[in-house]
KEVEX-230738 format. One record per residue (C-alpha): x, y, z; residue in one letter; chain. Coordinates in nm, 4 decimals, always signed. Each point is the difference from the previous one (the first is absolute). Layout:
REM KEVEX-230738
@u X&v Y&w Z&residuo A&cadena A $
...
//
This chain:
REM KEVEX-230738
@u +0.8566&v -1.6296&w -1.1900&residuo X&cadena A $
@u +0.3495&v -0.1827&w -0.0796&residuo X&cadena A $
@u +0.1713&v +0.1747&w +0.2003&residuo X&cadena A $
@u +0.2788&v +0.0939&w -0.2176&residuo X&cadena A $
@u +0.1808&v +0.3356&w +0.0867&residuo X&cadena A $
@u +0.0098&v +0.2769&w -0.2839&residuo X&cadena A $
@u +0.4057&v -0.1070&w -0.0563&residuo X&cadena A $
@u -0.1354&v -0.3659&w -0.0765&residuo X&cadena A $
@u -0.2720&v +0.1060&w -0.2052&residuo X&cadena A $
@u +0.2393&v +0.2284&w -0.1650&residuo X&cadena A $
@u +0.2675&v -0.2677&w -0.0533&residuo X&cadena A $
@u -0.2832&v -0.2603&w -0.1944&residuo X&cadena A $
@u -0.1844&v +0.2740&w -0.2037&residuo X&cadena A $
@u +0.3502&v +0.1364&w -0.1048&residuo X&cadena A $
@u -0.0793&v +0.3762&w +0.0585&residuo X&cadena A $
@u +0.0894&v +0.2507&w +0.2737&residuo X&cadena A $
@u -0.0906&v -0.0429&w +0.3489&residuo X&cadena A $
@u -0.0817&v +0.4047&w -0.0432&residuo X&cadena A $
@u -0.2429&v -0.1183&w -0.2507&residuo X&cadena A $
@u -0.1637&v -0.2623&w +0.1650&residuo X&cadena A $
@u -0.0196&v +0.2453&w +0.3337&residuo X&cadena A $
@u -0.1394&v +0.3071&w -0.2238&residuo X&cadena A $
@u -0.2496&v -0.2417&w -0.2435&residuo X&cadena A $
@u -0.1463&v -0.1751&w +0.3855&residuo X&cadena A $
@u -0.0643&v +0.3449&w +0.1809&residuo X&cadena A $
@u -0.1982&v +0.1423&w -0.3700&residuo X&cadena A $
@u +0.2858&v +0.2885&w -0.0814&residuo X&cadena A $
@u +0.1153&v -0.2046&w -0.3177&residuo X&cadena A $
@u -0.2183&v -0.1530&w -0.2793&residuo X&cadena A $
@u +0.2238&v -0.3092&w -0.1110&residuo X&cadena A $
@u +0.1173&v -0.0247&w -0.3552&residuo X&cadena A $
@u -0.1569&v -0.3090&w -0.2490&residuo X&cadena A $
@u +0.3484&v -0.1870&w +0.0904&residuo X&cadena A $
@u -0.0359&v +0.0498&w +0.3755&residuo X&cadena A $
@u -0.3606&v -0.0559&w +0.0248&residuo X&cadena A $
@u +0.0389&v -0.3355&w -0.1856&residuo X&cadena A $
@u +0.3268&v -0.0851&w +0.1840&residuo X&cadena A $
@u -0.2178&v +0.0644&w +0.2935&residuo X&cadena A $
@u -0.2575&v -0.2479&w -0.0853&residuo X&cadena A $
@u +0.1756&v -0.2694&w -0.1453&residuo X&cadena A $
@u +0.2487&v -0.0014&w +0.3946&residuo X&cadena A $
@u -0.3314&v -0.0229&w +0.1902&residuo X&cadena A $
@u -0.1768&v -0.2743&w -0.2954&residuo X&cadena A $
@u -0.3308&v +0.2110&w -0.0860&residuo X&cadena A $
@u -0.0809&v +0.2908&w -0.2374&residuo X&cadena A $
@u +0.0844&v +0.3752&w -0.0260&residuo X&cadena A $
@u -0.4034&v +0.0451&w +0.0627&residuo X&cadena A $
@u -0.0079&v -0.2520&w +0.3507&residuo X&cadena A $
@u +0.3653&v +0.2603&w +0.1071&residuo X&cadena A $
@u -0.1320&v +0.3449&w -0.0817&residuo X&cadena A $
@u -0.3962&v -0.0061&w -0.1001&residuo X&cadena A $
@u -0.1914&v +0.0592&w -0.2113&residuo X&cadena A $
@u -0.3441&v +0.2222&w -0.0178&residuo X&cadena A $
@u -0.2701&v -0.2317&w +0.0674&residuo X&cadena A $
@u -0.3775&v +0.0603&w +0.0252&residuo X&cadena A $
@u -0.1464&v -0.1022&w +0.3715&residuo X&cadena A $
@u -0.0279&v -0.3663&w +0.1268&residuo X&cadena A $
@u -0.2647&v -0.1359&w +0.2113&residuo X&cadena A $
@u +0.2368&v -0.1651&w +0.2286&residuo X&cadena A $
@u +0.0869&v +0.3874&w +0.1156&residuo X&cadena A $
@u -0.2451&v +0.2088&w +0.2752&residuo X&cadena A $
@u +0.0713&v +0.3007&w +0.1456&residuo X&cadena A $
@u +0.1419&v +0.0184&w +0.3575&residuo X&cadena A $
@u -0.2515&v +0.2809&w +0.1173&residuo X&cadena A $
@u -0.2346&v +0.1363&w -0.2499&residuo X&cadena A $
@u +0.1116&v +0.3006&w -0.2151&residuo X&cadena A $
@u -0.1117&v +0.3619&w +0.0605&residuo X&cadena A $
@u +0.0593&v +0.1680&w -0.3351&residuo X&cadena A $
@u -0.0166&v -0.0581&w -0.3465&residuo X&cadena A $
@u +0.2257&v -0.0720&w -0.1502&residuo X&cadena A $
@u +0.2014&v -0.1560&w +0.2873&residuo X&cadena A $
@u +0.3705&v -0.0347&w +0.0477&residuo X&cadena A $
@u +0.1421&v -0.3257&w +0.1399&residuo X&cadena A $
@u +0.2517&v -0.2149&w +0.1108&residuo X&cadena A $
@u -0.0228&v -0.4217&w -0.0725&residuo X&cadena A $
@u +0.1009&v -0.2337&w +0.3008&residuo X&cadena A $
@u -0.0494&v -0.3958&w +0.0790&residuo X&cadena A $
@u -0.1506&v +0.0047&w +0.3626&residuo X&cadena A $
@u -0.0804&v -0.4248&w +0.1014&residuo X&cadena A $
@u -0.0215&v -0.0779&w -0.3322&residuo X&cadena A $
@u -0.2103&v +0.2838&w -0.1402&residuo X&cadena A $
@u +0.0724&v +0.2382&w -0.2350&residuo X&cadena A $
@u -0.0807&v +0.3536&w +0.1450&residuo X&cadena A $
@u -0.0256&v +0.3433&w -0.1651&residuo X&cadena A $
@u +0.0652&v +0.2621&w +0.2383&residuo X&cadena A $
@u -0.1544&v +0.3476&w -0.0238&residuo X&cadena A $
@u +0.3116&v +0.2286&w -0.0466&residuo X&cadena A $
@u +0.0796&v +0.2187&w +0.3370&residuo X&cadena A $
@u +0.1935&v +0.2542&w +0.1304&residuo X&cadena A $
@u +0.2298&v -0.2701&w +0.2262&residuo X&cadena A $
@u +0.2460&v +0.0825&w +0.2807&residuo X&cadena A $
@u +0.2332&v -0.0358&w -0.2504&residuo X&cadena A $
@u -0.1463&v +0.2800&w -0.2256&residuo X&cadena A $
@u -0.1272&v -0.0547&w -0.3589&residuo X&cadena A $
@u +0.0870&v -0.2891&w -0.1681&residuo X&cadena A $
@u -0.0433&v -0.0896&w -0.3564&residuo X&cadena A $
@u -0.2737&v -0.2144&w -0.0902&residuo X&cadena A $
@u -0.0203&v -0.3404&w -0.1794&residuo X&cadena A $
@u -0.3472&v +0.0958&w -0.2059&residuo X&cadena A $
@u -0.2907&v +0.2290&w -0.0540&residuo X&cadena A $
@u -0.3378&v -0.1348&w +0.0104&residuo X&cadena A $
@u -0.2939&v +0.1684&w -0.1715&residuo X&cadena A $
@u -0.3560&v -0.1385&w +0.0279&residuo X&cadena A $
@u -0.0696&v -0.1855&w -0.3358&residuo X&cadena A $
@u +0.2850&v +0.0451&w -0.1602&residuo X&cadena A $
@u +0.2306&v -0.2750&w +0.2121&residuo X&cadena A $
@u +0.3616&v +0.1380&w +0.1383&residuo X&cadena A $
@u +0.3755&v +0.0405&w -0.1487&residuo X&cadena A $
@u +0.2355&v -0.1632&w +0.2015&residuo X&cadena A $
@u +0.3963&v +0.0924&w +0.0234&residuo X&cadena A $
@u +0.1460&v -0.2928&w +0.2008&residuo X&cadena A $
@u +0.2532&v +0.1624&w +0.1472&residuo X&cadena A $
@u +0.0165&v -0.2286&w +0.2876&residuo X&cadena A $
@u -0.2429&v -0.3036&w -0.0283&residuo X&cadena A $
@u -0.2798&v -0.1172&w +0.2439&residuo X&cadena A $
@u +0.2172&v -0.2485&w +0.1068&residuo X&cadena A $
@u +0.3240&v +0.1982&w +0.0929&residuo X&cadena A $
@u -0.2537&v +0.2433&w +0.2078&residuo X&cadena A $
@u -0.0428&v +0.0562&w +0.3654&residuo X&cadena A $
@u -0.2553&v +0.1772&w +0.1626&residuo X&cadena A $
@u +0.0224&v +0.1345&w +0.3834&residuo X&cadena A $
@u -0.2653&v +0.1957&w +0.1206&residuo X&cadena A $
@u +0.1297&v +0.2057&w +0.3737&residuo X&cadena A $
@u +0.0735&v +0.3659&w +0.1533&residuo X&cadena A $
@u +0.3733&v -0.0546&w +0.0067&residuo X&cadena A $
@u +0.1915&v +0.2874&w -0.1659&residuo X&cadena A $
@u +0.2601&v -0.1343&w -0.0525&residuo X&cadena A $
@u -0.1853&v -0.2987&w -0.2659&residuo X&cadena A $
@u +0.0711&v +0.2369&w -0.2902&residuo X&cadena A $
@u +0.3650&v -0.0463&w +0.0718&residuo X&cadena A $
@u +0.0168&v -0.3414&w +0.0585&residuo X&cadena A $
@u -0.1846&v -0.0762&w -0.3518&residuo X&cadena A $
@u +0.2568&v +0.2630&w -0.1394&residuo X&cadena A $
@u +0.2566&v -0.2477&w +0.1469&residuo X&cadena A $
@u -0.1996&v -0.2980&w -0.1536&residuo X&cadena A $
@u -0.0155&v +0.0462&w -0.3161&residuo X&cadena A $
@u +0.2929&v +0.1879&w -0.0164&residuo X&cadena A $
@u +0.2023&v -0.3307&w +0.1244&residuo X&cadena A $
@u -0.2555&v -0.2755&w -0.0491&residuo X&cadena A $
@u -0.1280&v +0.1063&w -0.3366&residuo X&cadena A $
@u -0.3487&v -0.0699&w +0.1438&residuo X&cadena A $
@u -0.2331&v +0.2533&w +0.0901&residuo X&cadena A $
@u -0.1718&v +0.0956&w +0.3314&residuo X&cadena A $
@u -0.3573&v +0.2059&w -0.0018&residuo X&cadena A $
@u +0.0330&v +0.2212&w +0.3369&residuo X&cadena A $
@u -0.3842&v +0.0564&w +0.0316&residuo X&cadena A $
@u -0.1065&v +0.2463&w +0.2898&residuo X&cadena A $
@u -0.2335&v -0.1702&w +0.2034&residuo X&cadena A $
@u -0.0795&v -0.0028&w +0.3935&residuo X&cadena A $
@u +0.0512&v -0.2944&w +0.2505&residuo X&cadena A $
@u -0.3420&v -0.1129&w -0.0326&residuo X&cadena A $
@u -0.0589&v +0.0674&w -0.3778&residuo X&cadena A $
@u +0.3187&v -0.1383&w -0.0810&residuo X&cadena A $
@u -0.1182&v -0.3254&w +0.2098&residuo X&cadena A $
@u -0.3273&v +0.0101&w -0.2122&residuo X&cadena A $
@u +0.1504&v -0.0185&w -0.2905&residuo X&cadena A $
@u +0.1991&v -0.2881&w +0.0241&residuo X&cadena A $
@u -0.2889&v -0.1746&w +0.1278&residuo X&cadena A $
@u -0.1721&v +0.0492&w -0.3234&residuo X&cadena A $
@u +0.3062&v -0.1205&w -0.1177&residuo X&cadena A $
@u +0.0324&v +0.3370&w -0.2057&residuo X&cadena A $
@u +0.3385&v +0.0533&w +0.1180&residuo X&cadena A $
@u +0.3455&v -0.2130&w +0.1155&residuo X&cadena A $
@u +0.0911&v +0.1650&w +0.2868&residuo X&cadena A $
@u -0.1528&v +0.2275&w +0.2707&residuo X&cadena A $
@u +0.1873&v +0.2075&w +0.1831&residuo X&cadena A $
@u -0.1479&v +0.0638&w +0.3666&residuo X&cadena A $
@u +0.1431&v +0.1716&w +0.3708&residuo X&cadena A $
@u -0.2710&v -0.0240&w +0.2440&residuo X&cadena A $
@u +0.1459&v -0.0005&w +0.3257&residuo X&cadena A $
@u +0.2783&v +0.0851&w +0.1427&residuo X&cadena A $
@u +0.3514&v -0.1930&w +0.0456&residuo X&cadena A $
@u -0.1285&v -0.0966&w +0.4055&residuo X&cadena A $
@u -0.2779&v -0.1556&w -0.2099&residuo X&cadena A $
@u +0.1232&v -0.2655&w -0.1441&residuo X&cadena A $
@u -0.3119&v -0.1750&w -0.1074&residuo X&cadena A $
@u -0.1951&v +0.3355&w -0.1454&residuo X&cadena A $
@u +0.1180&v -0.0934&w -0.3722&residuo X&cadena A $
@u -0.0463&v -0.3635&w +0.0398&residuo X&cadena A $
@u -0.3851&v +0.0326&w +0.1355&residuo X&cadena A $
@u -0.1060&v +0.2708&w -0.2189&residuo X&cadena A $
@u +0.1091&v -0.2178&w -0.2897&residuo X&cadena A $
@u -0.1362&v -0.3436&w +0.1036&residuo X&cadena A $
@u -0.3514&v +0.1361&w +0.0660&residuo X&cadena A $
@u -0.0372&v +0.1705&w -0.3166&residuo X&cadena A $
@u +0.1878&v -0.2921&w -0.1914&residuo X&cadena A $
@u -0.0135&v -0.3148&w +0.1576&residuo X&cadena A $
@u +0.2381&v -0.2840&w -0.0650&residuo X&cadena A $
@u +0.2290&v -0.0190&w -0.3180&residuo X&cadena A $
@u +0.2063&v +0.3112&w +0.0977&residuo X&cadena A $
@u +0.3465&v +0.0584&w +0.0933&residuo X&cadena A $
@u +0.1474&v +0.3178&w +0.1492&residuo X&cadena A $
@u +0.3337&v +0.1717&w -0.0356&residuo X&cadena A $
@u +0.1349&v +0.2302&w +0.2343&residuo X&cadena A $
@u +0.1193&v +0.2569&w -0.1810&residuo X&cadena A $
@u +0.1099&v +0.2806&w +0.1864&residuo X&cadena A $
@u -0.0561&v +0.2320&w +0.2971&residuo X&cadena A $
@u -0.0571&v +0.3620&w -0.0286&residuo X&cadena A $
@u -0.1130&v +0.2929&w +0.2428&residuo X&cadena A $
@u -0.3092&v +0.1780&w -0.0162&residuo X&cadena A $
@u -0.0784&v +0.3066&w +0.1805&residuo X&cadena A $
@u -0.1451&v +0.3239&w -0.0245&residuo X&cadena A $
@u +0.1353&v +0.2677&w -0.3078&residuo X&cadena A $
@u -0.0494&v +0.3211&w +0.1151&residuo X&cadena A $
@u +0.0782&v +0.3682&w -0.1593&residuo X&cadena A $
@u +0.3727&v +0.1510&w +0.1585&residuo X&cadena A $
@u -0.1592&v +0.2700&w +0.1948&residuo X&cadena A $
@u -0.1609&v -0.2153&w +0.1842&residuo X&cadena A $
@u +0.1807&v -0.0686&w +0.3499&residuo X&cadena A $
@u -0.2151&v -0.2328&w +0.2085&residuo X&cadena A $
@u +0.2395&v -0.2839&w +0.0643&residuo X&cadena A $
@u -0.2282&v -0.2997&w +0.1022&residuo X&cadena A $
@u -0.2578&v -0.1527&w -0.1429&residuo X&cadena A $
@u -0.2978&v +0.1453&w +0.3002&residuo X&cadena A $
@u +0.1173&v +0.3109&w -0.1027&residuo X&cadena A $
@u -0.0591&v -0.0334&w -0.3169&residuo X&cadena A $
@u -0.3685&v -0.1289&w +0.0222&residuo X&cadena A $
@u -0.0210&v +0.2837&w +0.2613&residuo X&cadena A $
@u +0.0908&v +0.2835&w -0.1778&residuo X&cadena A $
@u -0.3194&v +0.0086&w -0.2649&residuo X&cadena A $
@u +0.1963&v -0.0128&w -0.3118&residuo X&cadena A $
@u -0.1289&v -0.0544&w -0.3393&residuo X&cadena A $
@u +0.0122&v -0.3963&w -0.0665&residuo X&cadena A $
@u +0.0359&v -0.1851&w -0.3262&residuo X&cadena A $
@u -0.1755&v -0.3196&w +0.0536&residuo X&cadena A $
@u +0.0631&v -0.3578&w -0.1525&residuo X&cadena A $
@u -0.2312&v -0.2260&w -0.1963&residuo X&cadena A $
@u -0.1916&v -0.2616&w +0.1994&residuo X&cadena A $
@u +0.1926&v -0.3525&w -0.0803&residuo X&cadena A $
@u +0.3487&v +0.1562&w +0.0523&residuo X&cadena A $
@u +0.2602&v -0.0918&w +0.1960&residuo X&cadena A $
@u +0.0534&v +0.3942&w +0.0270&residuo X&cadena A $
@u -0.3791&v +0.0014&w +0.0910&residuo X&cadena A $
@u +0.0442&v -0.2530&w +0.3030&residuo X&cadena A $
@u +0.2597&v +0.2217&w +0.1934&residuo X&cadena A $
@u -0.2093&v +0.3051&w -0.0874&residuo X&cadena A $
@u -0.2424&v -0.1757&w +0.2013&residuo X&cadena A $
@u +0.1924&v -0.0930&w +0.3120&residuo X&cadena A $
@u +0.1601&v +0.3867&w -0.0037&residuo X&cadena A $
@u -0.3262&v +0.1771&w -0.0011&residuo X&cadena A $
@u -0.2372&v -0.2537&w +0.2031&residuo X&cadena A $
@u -0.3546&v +0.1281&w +0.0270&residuo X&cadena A $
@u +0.0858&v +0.3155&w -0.1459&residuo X&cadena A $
@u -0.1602&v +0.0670&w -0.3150&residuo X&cadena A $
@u +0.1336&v -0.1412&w -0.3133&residuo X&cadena A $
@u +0.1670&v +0.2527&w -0.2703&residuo X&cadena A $
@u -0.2548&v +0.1222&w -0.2165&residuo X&cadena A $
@u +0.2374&v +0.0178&w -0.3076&residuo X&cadena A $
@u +0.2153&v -0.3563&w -0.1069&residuo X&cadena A $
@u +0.2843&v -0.0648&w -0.2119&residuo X&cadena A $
@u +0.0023&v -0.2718&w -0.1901&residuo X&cadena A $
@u +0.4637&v -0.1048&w +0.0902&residuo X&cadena A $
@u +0.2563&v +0.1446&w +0.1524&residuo X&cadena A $
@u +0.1134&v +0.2458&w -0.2082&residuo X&cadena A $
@u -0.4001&v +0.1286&w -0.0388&residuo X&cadena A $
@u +0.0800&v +0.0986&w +0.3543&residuo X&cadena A $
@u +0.3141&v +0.1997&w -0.0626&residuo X&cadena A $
@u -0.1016&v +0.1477&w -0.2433&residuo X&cadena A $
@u -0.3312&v +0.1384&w +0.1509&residuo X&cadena A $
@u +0.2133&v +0.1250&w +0.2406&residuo X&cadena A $
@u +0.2799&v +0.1351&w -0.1756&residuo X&cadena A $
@u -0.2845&v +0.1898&w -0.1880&residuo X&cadena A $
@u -0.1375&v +0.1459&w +0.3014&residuo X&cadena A $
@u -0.3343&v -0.1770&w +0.0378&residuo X&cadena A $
@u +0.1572&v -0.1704&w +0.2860&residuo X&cadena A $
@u +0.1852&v +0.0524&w +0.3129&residuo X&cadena A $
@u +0.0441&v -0.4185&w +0.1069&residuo X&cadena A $
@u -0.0742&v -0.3617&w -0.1444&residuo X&cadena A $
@u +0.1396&v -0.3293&w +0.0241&residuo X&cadena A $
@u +0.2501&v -0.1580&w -0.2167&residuo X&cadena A $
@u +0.3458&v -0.1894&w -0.0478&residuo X&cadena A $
@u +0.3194&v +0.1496&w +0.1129&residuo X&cadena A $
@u +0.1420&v -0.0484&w -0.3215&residuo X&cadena A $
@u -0.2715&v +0.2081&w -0.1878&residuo X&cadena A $
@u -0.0272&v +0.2701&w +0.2904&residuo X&cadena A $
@u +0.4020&v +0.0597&w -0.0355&residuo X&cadena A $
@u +0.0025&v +0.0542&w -0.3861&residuo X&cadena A $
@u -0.3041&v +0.2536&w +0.0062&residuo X&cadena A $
@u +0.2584&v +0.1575&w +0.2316&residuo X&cadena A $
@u -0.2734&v +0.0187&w +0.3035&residuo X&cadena A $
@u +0.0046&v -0.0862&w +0.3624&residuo X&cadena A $
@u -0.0318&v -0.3546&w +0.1332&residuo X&cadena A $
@u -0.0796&v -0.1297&w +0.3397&residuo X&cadena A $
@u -0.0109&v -0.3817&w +0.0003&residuo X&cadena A $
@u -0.2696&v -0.1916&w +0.1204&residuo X&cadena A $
@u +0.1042&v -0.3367&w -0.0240&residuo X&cadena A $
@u +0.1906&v -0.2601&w -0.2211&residuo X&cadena A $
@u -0.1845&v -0.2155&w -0.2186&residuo X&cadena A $
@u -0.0144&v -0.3192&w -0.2409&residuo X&cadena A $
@u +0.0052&v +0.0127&w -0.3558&residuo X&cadena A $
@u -0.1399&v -0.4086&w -0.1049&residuo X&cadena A $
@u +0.0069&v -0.0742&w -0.3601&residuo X&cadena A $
@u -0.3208&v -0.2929&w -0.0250&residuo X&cadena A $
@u +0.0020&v -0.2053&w -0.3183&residuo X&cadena A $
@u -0.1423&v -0.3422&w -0.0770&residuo X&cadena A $
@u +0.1575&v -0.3155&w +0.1184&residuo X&cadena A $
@u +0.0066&v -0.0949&w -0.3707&residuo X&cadena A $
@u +0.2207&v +0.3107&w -0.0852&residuo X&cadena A $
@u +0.3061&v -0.1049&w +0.1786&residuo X&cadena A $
@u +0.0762&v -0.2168&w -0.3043&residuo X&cadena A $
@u -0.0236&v +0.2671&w -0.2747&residuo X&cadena A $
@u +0.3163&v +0.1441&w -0.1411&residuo X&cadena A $
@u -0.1655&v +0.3450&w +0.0282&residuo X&cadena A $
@u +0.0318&v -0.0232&w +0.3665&residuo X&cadena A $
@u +0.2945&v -0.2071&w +0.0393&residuo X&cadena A $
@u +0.2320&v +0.2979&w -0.1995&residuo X&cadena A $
@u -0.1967&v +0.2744&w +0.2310&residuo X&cadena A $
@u +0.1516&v -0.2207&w +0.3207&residuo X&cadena A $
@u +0.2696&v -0.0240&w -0.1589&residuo X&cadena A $
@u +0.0476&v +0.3891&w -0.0230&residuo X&cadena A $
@u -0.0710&v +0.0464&w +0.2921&residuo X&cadena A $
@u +0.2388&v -0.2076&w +0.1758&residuo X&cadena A $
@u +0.2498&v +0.1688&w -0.2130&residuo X&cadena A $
@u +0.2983&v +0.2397&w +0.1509&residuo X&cadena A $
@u -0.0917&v +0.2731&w -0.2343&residuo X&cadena A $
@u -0.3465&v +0.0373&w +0.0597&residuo X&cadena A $
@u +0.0528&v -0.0568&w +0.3463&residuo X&cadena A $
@u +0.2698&v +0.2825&w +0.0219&residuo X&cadena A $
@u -0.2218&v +0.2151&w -0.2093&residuo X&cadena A $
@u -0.3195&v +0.0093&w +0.2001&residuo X&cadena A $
@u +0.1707&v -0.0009&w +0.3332&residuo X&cadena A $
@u +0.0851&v +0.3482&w -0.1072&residuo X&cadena A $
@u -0.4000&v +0.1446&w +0.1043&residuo X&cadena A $
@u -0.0924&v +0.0896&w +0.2896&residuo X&cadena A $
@u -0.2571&v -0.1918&w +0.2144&residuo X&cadena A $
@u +0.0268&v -0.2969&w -0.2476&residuo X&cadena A $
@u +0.2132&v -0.3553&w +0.0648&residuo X&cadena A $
@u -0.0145&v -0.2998&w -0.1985&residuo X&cadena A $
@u -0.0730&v -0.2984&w +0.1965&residuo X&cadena A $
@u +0.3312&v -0.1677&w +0.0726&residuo X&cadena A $
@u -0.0828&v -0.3318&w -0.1916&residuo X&cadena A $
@u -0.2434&v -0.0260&w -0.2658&residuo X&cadena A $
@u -0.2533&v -0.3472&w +0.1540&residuo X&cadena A $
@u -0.3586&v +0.0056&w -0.0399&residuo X&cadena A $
@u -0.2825&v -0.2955&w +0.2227&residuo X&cadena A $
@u -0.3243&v -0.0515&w -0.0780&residuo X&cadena A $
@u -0.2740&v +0.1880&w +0.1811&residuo X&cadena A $
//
């Protein structure tokens, strides 16, 4: 929240900048010196830096309500609110939790990383568990890559459960898809950030040899649908037209490689970058929009000012410029919708 580097932190606390780098990312539990050198540089106590276990506060409600007992979760400020969010398998894969809540007996809480120092992004994009690997990993602030559709992920931050939804729902001729989608559902008070362009197509087993799309909805092949509210789902659409819609649905992209790496499936539409890895066929369908939508009131919060400030960055630029069918938009502006 300072702003100071690790080297200047380092430099007033008087210990390593390894230590301050390995004691911010959780690998290193800080001696009694440190962790009062720590407090005394940043004028509050070794409780406010590191937390304590506390029993629950009123002022916290749960994002979404929990499905198990006890529950997992992860603490985040979202406009002002302190959230507890149901722990989830994330793009990013499992990540540890800040508490466990049990009905009646209140919750343990390992702070970790703080509400305050917590992002939440709710999209499709596969490539969000690397970018909050990237965050934390040079921010020191942590990014929750929750798997959600276009249209859930717009839901949720109108409930004001989330930061930022991520949403593609038309393609790049469409300029205004993203925009629209987002201004019905939200209304004024939202800004969005073009984010990146990808291409989305059809994933389809090796032996297949069809080479255009009528072809492929031609030749009767076993299809792994998409769920209704995804981007994924909207091209699905416009491929097939009045023919039926796939009895069976998987719930991202990689549900659909899988089902057909598996055999259960012979086609299904995807991202380029997701079709490639599972080491399938892809015949592109058309290049779309990745928008990041976020409150107006969010452009001032450090937690997104270090995540634009990533991604404007020559690393992270070089880095995912390396996947295929993804770009980073070449400057990092966001307008209100």
């Amino acid at each position: 929240m300072r702003g100071w580097s690790q080297g200047r932190l380092s430099e007033k606390a008087a210990i390593s900048r390894a230590a301050v780098s390995a004691i911010e990312i959780g690998r290193l539990v800080p001696s009694v010196t440190s962790a009062l050198s720590l407090a005394e540089t940043f004028g509050c106590s070794v409780e406010d830096l590191f937390g304590r276990e506390r029993q629950p506060t009123d002022t916290e409600a749960w994002a979404w309500p929990p499905t198990s007992d006890p529950c997992r979760f992860w603490l985040a400020t979202v406009n002002g609110r302190r959230l507890r969010f149901p722990v989830e398998n994330t793009v990013a894969g499992t990540l540890p939790h800040d508490g466990v809540w049990t009905r009646g007996k209140g919750q343990i809480v390992r702070n970790v990383h703080t509400p305050e120092t917590t992002l939440v992004m709710a999209s499709c994009d596969p490539l969000s568990g690397l970018l909050a690997f990237e965050y934390e990993r040079t921010c020191g602030l942590r990014l929750l890559p929750l798997y959600r559709s276009s249209s859930a992920a717009l839901e949720l931050l109108r409930q004001g459960a989330v930061h930022i939804a991520g949403i593609h729902l038309g393609s790049t001729d469409n300029e205004n898809a993203n925009p629209r989608a987002a201004r019905d559902l939200l209304g004024n008070g939202f800004s969005l950030w073009h984010f990146a362009k990808w291409d989305q197509g059809l994933a389809m087993r090796p032996t297949v040899s069809t080479s255009s799309v009528n072809a492929v909805v031609r030749a009767g092949l076993r299809w792994m649908g998409r769920e209704p509210g995804a981007g994924a789902r909207q091209c699905q659409d416009e491929i097939l037209a009045k023919r039926p819609t796939p009895r069976r649905l998987a719930r991202d992209h990689r549900g659909v490689t899988e089902a057909i790496r598996s055999g259960q499936a012979d086609v299904g539409v995807c991202l380029r970058l997701v079709s490639e890895q599972a080491g399938l066929r892809f015949l592109p369908v058309r290049q779309e929009a990745f928008d990041l939508c976020f409150p107006a009131a969010l452009a001032a919060d450090h937690r997104l000012k270090k995540l634009i400030a990533l991604v404007r960055s020559p690393q992270l630029r070089t880095l995912f410029s390396s996947f295929p069918g993804y770009k980073l938009s070449r400057s990092v502006e966001y307008r209100a919708i």
